[in-house]
C-alpha positions as CSV (number, residue, x, y, z in Angstrom):
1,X,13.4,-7.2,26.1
2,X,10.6,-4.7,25.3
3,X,8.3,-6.3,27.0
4,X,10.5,-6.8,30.0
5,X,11.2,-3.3,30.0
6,X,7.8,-1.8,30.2
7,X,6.9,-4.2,33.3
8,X,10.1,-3.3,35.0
9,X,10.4,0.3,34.5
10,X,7.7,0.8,37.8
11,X,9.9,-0.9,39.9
12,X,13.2,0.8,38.9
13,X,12.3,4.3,37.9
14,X,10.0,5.5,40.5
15,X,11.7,4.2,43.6
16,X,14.8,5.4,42.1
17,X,13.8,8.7,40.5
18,X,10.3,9.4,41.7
19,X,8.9,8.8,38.1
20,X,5.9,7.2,38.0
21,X,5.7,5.1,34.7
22,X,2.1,4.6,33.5
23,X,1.5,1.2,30.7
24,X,-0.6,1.6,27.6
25,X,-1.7,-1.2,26.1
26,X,-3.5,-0.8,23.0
27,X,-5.0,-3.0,20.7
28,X,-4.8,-2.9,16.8
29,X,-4.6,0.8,15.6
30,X,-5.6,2.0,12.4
31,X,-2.6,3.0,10.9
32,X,-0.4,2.7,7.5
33,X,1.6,0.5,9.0
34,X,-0.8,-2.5,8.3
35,X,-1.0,-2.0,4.3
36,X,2.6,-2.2,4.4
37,X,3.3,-5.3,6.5
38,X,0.3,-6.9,4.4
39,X,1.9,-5.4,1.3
40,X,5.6,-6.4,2.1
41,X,4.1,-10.3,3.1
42,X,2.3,-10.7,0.2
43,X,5.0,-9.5,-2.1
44,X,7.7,-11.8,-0.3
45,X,4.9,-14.9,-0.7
46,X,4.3,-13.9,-4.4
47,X,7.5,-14.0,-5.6
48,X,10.6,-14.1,-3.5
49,X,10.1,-17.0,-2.1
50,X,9.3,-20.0,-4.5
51,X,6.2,-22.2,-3.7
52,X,7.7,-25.1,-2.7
53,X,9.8,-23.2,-0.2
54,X,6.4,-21.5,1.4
55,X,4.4,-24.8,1.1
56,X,4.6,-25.9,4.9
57,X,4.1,-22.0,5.7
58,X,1.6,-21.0,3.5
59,X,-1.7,-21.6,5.7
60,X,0.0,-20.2,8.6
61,X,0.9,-17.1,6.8
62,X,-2.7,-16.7,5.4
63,X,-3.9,-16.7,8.8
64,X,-1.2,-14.1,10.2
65,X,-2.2,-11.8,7.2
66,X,-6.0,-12.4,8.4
67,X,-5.6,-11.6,11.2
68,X,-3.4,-8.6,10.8
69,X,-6.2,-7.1,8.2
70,X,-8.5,-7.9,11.1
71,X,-6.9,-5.8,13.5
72,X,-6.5,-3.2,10.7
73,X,-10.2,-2.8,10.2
74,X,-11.4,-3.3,14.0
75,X,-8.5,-1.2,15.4
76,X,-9.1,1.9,16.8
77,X,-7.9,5.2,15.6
78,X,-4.5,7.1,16.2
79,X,-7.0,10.0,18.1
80,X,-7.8,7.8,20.5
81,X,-5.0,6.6,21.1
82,X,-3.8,10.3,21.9
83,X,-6.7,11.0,23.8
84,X,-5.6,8.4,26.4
85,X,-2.1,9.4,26.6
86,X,-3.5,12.9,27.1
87,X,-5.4,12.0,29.8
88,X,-2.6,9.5,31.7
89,X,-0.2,13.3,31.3
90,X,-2.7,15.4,32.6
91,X,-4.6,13.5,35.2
92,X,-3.6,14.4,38.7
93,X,-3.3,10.8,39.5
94,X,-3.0,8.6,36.5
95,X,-3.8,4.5,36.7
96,X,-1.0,2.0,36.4
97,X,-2.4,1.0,33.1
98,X,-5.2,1.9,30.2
99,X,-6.4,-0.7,28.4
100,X,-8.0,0.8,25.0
101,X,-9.3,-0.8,21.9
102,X,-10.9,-3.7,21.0
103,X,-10.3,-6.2,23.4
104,X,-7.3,-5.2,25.1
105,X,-8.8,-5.6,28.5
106,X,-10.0,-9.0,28.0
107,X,-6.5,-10.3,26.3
108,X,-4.5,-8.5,29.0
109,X,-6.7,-10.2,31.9
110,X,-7.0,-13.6,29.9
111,X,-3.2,-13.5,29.5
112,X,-2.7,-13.0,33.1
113,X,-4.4,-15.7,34.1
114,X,-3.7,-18.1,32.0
115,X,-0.3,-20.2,32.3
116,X,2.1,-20.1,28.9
117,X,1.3,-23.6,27.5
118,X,-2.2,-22.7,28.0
119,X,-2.3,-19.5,26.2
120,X,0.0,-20.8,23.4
121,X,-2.9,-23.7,22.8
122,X,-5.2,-21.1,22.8
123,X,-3.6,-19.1,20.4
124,X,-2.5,-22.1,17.7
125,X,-6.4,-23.2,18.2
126,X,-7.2,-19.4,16.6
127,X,-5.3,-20.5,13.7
128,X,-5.8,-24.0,12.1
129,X,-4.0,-23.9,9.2
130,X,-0.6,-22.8,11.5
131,X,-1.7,-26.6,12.8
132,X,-2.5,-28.7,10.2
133,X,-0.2,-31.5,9.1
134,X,1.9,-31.4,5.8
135,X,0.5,-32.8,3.2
């Protein structure tokens, strides 16, 4: 619903209200939150949840925890992230929508474009291991 939100809140609030809503999408951002997702998965696959039970996960997890390290490391920092929403509040008029980080503009326009089936292929094809068969 999120996500629903922040694509409908244009259409309702401003004309409504007059508020003009302005999107931020940003990539991976170097927080703390990161160590303790990775932390909190790695401690749920190392012990509260028995091997056999994570089998048919395991590679898929692997991958997510990859990939979340991944955006940890190329992410870009909580500053910049302020920076644009300083500039969205104080510019006289402010776009519809900042892309920042590392690839946000390319996922946003790739995502657009592409139908869901599509994107979900492209995505599984980022993660073998999420595809390989049970062994």
């Amino acid at each position: 619903m999120a996500r629903a939100h922040q694509f409908l809140a244009p259409y309702e609030l401003a004309p409504k209200w007059g508020i003009r809503t302005v999107l931020i999408k940003a990539s991976g951002v170097k927080t703390p939150i990161w160590d303790k997702g990775i932390g909190a998965s790695t401690a749920l696959m190392e012990g509260a949840v028995s091997a056999e039970a994570l089998r048919p996960y395991r590679g898929m997890c692997d991958e997510i925890l990859a990939t979340a390290r991944y955006a940890e490391e190329s992410g870009i920092t909580p500053e910049e992230v302020a920076a644009t929403i300083e500039e969205a509040l104080t510019a006289p008029q402010p776009r519809t929508r900042y892309l920042i980080g590392n690839g946000a503009w390319l996922q946003m326009t790739v995502r657009r474009l592409m139908p869901d089936w599509l994107w979900d292929s492209v995505l599984l094809r980022t993660m073998p291991k999420t595809t390989e068969p049970l062994q």
